[in-house]
C-alpha positions as CSV (number, residue, x, y, z in Angstrom):
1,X,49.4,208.6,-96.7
2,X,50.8,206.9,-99.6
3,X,54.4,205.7,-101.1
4,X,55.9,209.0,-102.8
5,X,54.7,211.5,-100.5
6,X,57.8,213.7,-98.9
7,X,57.9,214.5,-95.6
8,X,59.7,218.0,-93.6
9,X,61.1,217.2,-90.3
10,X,62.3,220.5,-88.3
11,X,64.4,220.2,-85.5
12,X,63.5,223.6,-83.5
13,X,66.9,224.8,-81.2
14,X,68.1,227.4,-79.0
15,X,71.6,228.9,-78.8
16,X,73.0,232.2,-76.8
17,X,69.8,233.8,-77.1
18,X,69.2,232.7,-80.7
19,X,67.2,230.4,-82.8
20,X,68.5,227.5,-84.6
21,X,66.7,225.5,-86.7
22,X,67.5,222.2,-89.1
23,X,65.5,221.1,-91.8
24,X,65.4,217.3,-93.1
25,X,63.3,216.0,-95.6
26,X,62.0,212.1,-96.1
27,X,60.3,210.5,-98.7
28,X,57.8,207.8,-97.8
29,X,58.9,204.3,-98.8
30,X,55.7,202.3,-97.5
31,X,52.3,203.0,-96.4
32,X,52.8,201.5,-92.5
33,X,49.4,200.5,-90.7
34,X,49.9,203.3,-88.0
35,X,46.5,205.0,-87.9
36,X,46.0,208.8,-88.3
37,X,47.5,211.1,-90.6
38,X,48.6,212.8,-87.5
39,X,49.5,209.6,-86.0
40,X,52.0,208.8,-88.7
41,X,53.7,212.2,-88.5
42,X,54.1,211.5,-84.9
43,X,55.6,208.5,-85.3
44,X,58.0,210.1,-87.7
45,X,58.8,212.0,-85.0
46,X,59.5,209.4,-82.8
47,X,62.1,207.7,-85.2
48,X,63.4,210.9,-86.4
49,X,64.7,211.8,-82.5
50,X,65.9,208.3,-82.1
51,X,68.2,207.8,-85.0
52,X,68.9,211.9,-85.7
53,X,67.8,214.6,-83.1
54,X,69.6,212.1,-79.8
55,X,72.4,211.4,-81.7
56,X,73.6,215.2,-82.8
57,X,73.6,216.2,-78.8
58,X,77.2,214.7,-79.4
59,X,79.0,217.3,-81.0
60,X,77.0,220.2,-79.1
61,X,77.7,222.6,-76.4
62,X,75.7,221.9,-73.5
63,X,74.1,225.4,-74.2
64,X,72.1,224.4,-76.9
65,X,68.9,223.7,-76.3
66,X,66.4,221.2,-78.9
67,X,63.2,222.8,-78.2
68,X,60.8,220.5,-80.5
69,X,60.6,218.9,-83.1
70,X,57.7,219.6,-86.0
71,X,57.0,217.0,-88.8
72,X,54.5,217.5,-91.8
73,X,53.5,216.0,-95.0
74,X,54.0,218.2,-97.8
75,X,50.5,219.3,-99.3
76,X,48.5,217.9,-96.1
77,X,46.2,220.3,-93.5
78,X,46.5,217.2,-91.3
79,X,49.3,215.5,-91.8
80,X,51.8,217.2,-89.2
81,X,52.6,216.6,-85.2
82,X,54.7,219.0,-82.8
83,X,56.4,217.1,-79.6
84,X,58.6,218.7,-77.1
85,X,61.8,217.9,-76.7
86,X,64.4,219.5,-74.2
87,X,67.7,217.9,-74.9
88,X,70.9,219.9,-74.1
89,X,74.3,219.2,-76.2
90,X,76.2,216.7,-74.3
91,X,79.7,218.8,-74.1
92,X,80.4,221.2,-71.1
93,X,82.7,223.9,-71.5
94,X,82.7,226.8,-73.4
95,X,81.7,227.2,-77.2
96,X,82.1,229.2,-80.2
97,X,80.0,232.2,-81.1
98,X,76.1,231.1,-82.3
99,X,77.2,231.7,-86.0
100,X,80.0,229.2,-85.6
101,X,78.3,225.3,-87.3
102,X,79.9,222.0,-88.1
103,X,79.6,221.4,-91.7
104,X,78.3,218.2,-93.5
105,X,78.0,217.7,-97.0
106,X,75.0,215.1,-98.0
107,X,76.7,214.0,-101.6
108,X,73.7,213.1,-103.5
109,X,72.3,209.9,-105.8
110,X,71.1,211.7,-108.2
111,X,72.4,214.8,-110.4
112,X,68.3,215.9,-110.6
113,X,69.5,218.0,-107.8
114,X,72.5,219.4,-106.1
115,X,74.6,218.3,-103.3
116,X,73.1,219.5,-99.9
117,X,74.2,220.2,-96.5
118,X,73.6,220.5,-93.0
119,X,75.4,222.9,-90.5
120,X,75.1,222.0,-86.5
121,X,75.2,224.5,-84.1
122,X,76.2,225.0,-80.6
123,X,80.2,224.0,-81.7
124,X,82.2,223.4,-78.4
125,X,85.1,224.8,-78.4
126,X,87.5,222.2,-76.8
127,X,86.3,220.0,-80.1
128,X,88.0,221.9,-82.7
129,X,91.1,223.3,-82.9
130,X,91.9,226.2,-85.8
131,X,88.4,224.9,-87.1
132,X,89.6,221.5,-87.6
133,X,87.7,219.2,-85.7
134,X,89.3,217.2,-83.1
135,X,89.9,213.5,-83.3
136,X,87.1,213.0,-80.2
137,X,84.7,215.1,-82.5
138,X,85.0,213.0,-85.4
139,X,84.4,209.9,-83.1
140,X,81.4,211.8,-81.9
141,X,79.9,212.9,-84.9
142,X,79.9,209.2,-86.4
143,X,76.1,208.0,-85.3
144,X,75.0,211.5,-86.4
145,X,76.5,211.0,-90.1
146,X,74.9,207.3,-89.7
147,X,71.6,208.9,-88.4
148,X,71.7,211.3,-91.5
149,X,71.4,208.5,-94.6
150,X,69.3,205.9,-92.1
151,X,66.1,204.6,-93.6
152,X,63.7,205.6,-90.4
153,X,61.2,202.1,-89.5
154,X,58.2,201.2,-87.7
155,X,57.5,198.1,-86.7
156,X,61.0,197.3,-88.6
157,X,59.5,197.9,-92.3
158,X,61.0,200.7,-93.5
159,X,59.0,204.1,-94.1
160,X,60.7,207.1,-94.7
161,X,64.2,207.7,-96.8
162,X,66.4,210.8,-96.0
163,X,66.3,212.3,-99.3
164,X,67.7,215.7,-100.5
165,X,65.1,217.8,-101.7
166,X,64.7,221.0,-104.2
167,X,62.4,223.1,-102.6
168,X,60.7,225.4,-105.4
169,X,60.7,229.4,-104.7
170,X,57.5,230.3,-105.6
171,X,55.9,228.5,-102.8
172,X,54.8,225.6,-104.9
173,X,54.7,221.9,-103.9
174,X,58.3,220.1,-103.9
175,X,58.0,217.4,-106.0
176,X,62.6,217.0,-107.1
177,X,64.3,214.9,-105.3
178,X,67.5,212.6,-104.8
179,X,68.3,210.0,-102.2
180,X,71.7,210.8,-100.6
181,X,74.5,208.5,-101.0
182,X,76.7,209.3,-98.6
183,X,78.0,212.2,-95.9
184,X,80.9,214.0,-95.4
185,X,82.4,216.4,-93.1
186,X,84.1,219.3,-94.0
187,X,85.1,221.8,-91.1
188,X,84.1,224.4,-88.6
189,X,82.3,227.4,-90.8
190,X,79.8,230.0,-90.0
191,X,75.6,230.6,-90.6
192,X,76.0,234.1,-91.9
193,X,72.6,234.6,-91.0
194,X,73.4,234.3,-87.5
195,X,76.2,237.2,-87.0
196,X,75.5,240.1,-86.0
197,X,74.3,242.6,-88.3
198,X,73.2,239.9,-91.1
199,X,69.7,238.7,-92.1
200,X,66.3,239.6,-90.3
């Protein structure tokens, strides 16, 4: 492992019968006396679900499942771990259909690359109104925003930057990137993908 490489941290999630899945990429600030290759991306993992994947249960319906996560170093055979999770959203009631997401906007350092996004699934219906979010939802969503631009540590030195990354199409390794600078919320919006009808 060395300072520069970028990391790909998938949070694995299940929602009324459908798969949900968020992406976050790292880039590796330090080169922290951890052990393995696999034992870094475990660790990874570790920091990842205590300052992201344990704070977005917040803002979801208790009918979404985290299933696991999966970290791996991009261009590495050996560089990658797989944990279980099991975490439900935190908010009982009912929700709004699987296509329905909370929208973030990561606004980004650098103009090497364009703004990027996240969008949460498992929206609870009592915390939105008209797709506005409700004040208790904006409360609950804070340590996620935090938890999106937080430098993840071991042993308190800092390792791994959230950074938004341009992932080529042809396959090839990533190599563009831009720290984020900050993180906004928009609204309630919708993963096309997930309606019915639309994508594979």
């Amino acid at each position: 492992m060395a300072v520069g490489d970028l990391w790909e941290v998938r949070d694995i999630q299940e929602f009324l019968g459908q798969q949900v899945i968020n992406v976050y990429h790292y880039v590796q600030l330090t080169d922290p006396d951890i052990g393995s290759e696999a034992a870094i991306a475990a660790e990874l993992n570790t920091q990842f679900y205590a300052n992201v994947a344990s704070m977005v249960t917040a803002i979801q319906d208790v009918a979404l499942t985290h299933v696991r996560l999966e970290s791996a170093q991009f261009g590495s055979f050996t560089a990658f771990d797989v944990v279980s999770n099991g975490d439900n959203g935190q908010v009982s009631g009912d929700a709004l259909p699987s296509f329905a997401a909370w929208a973030f906007r990561l606004n980004r350092e650098s103009r090497v690359v364009r703004n990027g996004s996240k969008r949460v699934g498992g929206v609870p219906e009592s915390y939105q109104v008209n797709g506005l979010a409700t004040s208790a939802a904006i409360t609950a969503m804070g340590p996620y925003i935090t938890g999106l631009t937080a430098i993840l540590s071991f042993d308190s030195i800092p390792v791994w930057q959230p950074v938004i990354l341009r992932v080529p199409p042809d396959g090839s390794l990533p190599t563009v990137w831009s720290a984020i600078a900050d993180v906004g919320f928009g609204t309630v919006t919708s993963q096309n993908s997930r309606k019915i009808g639309r994508g594979a």
